[in-house]
C-alpha positions in Angstrom: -5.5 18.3 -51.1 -2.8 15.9 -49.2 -3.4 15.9 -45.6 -2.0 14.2 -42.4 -4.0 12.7 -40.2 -2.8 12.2 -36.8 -4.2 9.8 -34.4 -3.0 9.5 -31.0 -4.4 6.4 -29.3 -6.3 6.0 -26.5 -3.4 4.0 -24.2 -6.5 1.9 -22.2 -8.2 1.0 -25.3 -5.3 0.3 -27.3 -4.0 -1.7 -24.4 -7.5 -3.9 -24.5 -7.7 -4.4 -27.8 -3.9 -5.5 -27.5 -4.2 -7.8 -25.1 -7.2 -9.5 -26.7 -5.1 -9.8 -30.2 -7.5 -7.2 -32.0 -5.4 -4.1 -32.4 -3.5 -4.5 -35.5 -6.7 -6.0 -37.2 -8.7 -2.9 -36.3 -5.9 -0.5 -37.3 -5.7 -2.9 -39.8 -9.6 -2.2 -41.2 -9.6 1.8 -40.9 -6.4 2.3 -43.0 -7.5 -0.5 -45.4 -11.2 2.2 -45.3 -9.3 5.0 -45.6 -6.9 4.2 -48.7 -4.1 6.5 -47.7 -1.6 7.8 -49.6 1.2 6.5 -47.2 0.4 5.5 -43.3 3.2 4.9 -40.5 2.9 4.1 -36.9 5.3 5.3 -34.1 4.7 7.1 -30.6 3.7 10.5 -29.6 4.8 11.6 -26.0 4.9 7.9 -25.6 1.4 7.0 -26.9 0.9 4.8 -29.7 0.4 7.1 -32.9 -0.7 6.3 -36.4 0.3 9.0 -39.2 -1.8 8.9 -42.4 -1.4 10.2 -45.4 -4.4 11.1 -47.6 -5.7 12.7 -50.2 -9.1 14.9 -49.6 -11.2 16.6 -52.0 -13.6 18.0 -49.8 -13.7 19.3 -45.6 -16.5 17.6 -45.6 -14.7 14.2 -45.7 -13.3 15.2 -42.3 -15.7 13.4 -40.4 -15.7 10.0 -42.3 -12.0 9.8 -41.8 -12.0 10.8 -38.0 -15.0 9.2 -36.4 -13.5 5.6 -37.0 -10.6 6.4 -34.7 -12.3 7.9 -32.3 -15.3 5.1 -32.4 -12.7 2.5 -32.2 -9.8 3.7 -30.5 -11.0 6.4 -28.4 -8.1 8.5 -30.3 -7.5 12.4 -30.2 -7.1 13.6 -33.9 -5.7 16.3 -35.6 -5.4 17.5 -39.5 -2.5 19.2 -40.8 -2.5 20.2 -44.6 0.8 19.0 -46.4 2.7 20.7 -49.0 5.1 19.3 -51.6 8.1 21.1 -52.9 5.8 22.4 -56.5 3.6 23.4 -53.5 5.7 25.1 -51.7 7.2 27.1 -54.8 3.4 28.3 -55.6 3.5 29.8 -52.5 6.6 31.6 -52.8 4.6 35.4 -54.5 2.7 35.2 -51.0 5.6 34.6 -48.5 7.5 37.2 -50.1 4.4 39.8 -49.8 4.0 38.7 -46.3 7.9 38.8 -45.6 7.8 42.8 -47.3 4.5 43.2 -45.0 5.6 41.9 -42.2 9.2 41.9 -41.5 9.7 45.2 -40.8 8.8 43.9 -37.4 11.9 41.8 -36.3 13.6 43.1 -33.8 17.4 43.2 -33.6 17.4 40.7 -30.6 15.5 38.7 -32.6 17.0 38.5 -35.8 
């Protein structure tokens, strides 16, 4: 199951690792780990952010793939599962059921 993995660095320890020229190299050796799918690097509420794509078989892989940003970068992580569009389509049967369920509840101020 495709997953993003979000890792918003720790500004201190990403400024010391910066300023002693190791950053990109240790960025460089978890992603290399990690074998994602895709990876891109941007901010977050201006902190440095590194968004991973990857692939997991298992929950149980959760830890493996977190515990070298925190270890390293001191980073707070988060999962979110990603869908495709064939993805998205197999869910169609339970959005509608939820959507018959459900949307009887929107109010007219709401809609």
């Amino acid at each position: 199951m495709r997953f993003l993995l979000k890792a918003v660095l720790d500004t201190e320890r990403a400024n010391h690792l910066a300023r002693t020229g190791n950053l990109g190299s240790v960025i460089k050796q978890i992603v290399d780990e990690q074998k994602p799918e895709a990876a891109y690097f941007t901010d977050d509420h201006g902190k440095r952010t590194a968004l991973v794509i990857l692939d997991m078989k298992d929950v149980s892989q959760v830890p493996a793939l977190a515990e070298p940003w925190f270890l390293a970068l001191n980073a707070h992580i988060e999962f979110h599962p990603l869908m495709v569009a064939a993805d998205l389509e197999k869910a169609g049967p339970g959005i509608e059921k939820a959507a018959k369920t459900y949307g009887q509840y929107i109010t007219k101020a709401a809609a």
